[in-house]
C-alpha positions as CSV (number, residue, x, y, z in Angstrom):
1,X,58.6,87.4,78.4
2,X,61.3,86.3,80.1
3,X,63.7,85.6,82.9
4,X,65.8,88.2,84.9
5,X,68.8,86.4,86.2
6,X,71.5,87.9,88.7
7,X,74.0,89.2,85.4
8,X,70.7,91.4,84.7
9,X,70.7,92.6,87.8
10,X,73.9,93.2,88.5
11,X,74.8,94.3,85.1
12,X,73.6,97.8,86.2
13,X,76.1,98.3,88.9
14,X,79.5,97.0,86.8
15,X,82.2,99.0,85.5
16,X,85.1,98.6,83.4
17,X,88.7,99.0,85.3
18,X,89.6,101.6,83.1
19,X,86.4,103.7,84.1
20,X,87.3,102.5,88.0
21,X,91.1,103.2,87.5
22,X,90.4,107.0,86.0
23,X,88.3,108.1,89.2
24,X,90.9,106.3,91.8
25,X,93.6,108.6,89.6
26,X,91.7,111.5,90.2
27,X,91.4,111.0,94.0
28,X,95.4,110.1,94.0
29,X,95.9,113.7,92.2
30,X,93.3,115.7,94.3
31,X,95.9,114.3,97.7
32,X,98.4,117.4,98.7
33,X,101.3,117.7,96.2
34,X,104.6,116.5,98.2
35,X,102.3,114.7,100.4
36,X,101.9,111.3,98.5
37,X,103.7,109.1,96.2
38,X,100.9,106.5,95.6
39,X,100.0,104.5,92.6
40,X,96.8,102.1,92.2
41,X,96.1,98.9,90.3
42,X,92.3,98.2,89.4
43,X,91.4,94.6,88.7
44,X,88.2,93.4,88.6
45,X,86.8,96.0,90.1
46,X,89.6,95.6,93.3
47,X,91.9,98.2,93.6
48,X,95.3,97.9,95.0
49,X,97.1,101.2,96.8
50,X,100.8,100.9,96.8
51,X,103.4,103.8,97.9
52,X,103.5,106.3,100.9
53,X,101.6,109.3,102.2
54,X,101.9,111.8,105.0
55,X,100.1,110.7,108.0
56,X,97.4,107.5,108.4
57,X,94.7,109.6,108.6
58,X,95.5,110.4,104.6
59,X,95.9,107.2,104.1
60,X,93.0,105.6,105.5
61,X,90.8,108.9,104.4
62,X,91.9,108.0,100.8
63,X,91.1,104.2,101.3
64,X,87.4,105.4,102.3
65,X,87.2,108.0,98.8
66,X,88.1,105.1,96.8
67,X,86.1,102.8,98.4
68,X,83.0,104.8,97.7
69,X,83.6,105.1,93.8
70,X,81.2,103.2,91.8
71,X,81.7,99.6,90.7
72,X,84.6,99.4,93.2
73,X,84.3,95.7,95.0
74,X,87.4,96.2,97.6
75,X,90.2,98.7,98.6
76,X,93.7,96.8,99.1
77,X,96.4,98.7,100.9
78,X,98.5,96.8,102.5
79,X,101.7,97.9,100.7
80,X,100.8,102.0,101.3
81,X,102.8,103.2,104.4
82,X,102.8,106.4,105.7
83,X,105.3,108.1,107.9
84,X,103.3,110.0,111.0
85,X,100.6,107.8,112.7
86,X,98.6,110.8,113.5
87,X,95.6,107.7,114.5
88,X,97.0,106.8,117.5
89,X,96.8,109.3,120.7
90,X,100.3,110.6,122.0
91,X,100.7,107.7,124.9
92,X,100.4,105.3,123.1
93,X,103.1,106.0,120.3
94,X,105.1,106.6,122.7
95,X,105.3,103.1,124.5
96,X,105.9,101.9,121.1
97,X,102.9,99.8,120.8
């Protein structure tokens, strides 16, 4: 008999980066060809989206697919752009805010 710590527990639920890093490549490929040029970095179980897509609603639909893969702790995107905000209702790209 014995004690069950938290790295027991947990132990379950972790994943190497390589494992992480294969799934995020295969949600980066299933994107429209032409659409996206986007590469991702897994570290610790954080993965970091750089490049550019379409239109925000790829970008933050592809932030949510990644985010749901197992083992994955964070989704970082800062540095993916995209070039249509279709997010944002018509009057308000306009004013430019």
């Amino acid at each position: 008999m014995g004690l069950v710590g938290r790295r027991d527990l947990l132990s379950v639920f972790l994943r190497s980066d390589e494992g992480i890093a294969r799934e995020v490549g295969e949600e980066i490929s299933a994107l429209p060809s032409g659409s996206a040029e986007v590469t991702a970095d897994v570290e610790d179980g954080v993965v970091t989206l750089r490049g550019s897509v379409r239109s925000r609603s790829t970008a933050d639909s592809l932030r949510r697919q990644i985010g749901r893969i197992e083992g994955v702790v964070s989704v970082l995107g800062d540095s993916l752009v995209w070039e249509v905000d279709d997010v944002l209702p018509p009057y308000v790209q306009w004013r430019g805010l």
